[in-house]
Backbone as CSV, one residue per row, in Angstrom:
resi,resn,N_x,N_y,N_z,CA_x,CA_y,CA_z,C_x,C_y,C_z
1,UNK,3.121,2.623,10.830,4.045,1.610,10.358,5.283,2.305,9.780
2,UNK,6.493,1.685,10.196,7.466,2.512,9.492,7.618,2.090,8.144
3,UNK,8.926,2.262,7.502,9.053,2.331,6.189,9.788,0.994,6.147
4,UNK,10.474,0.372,7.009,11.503,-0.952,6.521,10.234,-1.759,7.172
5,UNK,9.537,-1.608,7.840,8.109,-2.627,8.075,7.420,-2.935,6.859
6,UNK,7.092,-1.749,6.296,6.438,-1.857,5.533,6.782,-2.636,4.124
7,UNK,8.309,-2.262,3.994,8.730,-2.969,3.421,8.599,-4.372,3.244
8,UNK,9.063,-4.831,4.463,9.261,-6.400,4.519,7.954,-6.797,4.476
9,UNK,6.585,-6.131,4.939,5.228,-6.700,4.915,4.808,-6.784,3.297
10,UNK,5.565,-5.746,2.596,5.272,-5.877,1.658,5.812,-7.241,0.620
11,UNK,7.060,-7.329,1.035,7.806,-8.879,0.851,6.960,-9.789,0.540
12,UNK,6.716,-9.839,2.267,6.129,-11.256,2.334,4.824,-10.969,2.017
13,UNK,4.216,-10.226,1.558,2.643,-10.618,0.704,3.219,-10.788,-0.817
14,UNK,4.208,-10.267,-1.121,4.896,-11.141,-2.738,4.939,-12.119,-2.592
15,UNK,5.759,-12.466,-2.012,5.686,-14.145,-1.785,4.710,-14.994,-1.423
16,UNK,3.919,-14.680,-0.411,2.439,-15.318,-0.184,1.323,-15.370,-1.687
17,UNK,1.519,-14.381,-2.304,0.467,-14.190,-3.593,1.355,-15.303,-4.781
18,UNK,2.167,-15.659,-4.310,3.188,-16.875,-5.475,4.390,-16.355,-6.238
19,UNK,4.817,-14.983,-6.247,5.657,-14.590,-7.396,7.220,-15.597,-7.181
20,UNK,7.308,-15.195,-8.556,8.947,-16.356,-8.715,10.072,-15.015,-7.792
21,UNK,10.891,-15.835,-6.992,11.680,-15.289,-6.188,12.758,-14.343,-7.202
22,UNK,13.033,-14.216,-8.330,13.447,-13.607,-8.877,12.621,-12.392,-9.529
23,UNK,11.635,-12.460,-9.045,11.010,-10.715,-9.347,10.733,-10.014,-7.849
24,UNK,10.654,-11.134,-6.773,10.581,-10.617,-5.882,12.339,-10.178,-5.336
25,UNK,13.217,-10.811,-5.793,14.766,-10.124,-5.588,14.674,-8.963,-6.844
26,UNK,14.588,-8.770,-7.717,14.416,-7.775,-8.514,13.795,-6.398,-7.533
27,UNK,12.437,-6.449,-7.264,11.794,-5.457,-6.152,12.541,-5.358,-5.257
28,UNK,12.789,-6.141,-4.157,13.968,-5.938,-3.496,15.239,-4.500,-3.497
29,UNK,16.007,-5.215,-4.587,17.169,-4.539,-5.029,16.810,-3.117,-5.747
30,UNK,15.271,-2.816,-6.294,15.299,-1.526,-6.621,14.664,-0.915,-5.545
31,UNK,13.454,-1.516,-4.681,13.139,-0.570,-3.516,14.136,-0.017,-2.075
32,UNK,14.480,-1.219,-1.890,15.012,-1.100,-0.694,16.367,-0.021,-0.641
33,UNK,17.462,0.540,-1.490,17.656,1.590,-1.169,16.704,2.874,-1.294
34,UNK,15.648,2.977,-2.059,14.830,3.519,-1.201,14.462,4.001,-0.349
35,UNK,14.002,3.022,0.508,13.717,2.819,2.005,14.739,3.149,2.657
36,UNK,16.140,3.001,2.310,17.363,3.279,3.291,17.290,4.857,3.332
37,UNK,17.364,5.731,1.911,17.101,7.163,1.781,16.242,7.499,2.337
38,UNK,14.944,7.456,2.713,13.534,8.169,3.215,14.154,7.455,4.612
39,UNK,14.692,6.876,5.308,14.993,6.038,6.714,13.979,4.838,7.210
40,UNK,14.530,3.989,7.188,13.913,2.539,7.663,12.531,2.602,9.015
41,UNK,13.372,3.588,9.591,12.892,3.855,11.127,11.701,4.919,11.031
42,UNK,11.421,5.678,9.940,10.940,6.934,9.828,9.328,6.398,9.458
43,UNK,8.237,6.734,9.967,6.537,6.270,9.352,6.253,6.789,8.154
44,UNK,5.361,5.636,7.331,5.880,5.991,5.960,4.101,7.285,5.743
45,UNK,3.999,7.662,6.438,2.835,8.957,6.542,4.054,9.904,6.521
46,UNK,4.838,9.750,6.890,6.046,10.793,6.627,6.761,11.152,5.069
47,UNK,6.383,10.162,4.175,7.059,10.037,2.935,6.033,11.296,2.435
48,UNK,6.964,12.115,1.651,6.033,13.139,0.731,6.648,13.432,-0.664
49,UNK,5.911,13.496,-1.905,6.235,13.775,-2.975,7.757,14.520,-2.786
50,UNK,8.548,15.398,-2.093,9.654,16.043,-1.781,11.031,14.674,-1.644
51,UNK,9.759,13.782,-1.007,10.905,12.441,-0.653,11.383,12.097,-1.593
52,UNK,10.570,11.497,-2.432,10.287,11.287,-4.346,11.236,11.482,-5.085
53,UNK,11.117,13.038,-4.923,11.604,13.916,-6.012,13.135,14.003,-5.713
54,UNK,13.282,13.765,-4.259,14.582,14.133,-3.907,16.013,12.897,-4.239
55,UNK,14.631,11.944,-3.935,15.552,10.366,-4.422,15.904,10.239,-5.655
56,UNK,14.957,10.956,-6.721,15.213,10.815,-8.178,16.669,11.574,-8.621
57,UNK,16.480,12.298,-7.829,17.744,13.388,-7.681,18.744,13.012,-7.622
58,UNK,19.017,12.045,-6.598,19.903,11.142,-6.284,20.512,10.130,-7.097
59,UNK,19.423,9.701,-7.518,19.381,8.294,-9.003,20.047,9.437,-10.075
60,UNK,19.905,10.498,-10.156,20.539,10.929,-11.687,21.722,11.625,-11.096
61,UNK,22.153,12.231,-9.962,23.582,12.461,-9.754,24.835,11.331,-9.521
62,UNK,24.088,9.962,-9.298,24.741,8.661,-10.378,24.999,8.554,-11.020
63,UNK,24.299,9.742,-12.159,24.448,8.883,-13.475,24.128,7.580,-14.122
64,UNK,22.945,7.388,-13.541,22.198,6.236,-14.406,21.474,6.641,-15.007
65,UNK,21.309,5.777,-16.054,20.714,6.187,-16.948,18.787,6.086,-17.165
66,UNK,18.416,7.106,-17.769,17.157,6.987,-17.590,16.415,5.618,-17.737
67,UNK,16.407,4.983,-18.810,15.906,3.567,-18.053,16.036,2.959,-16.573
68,UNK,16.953,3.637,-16.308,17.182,2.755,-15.053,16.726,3.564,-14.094
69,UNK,16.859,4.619,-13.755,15.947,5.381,-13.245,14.414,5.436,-13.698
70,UNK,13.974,4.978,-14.423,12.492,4.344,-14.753,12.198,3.437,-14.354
71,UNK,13.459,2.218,-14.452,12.603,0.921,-13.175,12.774,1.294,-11.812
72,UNK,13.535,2.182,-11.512,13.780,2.525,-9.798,12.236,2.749,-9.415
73,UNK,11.631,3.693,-10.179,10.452,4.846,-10.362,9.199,3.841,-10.060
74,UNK,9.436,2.417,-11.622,8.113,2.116,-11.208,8.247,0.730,-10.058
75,UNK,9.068,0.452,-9.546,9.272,-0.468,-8.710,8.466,0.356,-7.535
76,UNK,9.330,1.762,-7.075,8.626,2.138,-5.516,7.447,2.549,-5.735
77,UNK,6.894,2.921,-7.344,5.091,3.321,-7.616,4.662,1.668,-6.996
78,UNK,5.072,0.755,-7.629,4.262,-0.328,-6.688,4.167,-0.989,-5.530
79,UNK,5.354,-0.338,-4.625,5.612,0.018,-3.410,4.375,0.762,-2.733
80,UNK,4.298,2.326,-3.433,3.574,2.886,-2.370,2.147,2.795,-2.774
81,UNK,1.935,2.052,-3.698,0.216,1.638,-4.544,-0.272,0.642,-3.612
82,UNK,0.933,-0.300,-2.842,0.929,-2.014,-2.071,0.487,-0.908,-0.443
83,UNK,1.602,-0.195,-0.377,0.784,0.071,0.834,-0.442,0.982,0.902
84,UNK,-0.848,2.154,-0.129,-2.186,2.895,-0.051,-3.327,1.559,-0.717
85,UNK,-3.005,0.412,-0.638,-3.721,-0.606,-1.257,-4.321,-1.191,0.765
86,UNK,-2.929,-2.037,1.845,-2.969,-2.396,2.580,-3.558,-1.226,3.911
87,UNK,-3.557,0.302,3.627,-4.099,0.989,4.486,-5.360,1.335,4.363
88,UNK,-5.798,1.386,2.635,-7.727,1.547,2.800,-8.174,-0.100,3.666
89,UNK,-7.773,-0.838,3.321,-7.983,-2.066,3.501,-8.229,-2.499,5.139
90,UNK,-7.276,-1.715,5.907,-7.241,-1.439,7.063,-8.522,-0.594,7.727
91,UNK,-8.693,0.317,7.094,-9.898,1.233,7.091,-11.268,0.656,6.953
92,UNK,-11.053,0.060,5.926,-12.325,-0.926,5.463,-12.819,-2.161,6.974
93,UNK,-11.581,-3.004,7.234,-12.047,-4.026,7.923,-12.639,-3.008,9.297
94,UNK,-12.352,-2.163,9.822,-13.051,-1.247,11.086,-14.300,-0.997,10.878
95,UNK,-15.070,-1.186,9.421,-16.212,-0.718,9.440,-16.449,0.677,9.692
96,UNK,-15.260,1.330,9.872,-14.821,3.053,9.115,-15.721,3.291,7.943
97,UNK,-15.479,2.885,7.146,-15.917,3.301,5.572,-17.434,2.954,5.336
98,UNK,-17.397,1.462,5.881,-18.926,1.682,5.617,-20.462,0.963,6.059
99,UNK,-19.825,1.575,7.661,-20.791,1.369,9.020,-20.585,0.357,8.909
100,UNK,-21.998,-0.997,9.620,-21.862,-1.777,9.979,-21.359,-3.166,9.048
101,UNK,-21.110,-3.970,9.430,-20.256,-5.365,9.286,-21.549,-5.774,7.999
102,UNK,-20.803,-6.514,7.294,-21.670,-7.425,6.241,-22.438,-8.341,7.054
103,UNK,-23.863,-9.011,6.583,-24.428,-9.908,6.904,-25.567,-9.307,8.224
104,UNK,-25.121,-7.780,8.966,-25.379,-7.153,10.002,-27.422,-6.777,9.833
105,UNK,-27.898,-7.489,10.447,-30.052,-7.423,10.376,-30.238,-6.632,11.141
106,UNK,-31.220,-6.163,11.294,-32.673,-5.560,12.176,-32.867,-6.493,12.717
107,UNK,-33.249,-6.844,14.155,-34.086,-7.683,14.815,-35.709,-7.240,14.830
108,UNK,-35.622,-6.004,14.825,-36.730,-5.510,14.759,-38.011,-5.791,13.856
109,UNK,-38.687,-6.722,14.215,-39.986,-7.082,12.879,-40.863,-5.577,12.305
110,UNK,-41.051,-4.977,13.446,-41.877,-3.668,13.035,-40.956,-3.317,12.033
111,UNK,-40.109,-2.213,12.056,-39.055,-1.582,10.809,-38.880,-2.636,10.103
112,UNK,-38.976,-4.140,9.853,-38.815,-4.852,8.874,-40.201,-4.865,8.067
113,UNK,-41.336,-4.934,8.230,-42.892,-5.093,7.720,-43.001,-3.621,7.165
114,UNK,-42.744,-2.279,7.648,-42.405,-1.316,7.598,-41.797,-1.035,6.280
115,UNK,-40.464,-1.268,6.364,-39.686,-1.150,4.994,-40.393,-2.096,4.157
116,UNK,-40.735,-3.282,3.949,-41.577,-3.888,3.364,-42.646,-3.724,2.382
117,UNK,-43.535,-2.882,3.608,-44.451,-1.803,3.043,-44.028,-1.380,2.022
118,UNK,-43.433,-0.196,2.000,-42.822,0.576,2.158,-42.366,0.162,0.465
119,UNK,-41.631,-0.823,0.255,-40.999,-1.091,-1.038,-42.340,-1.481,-2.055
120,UNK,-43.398,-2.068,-1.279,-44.240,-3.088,-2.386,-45.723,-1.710,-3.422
């Protein structure tokens, strides 16, 4: 997934979960240059602490001031928390993480009487 995808997926699950459109324009306006610096087009498996560090860099050869470079900071921490949140999640529904599907039986009566045993 790239990085302005991810973005906007990230959007619209703000908005789907209910937030007032004014925190979701707030996020907005501090992530998305962001996203313009690391490149829209670029996969965000590509973003590395260097990216980070380099943007902060950026925010203080502005000259803004540290508060404000603190909400830049924790706006894209809940940026990249939303997507290492939406990629285990991804992992999870494959039954990756942890084998078979919920609700998933034995047909087998033997290994069922067996374990049975087995417990009593």
């Amino acid at each position: 997934m790239t990085t302005g995808a991810a973005f906007e997926n990230s959007i619209q699950d703000k908005q789907l979960y209910g937030l007032p459109q004014r925190t979701i324009e707030a996020y907005q306006s501090f992530v998305s240059p962001f996203v313009a610096f690391a490149g829209a087009s670029s996969p965000m498996e590509d973003l590395t602490n260097k990216t980070i560090k380099d943007y902060t860099a950026a925010l203080y050869a502005m000259k803004l001031s540290k508060a404000t470079i603190d909400t830049y900071a924790r706006h894209i921490k809940v940026f990249l928390l939303w997507y290492q949140k939406v990629k285990e999640k991804s992992l999870c529904n494959t039954g990756f993480l942890f084998g078979t599907p919920s609700g998933a039986r034995t047909l087998d009566t033997l290994i069922k009487s067996q374990v049975l045993y087995q417990l009593s």
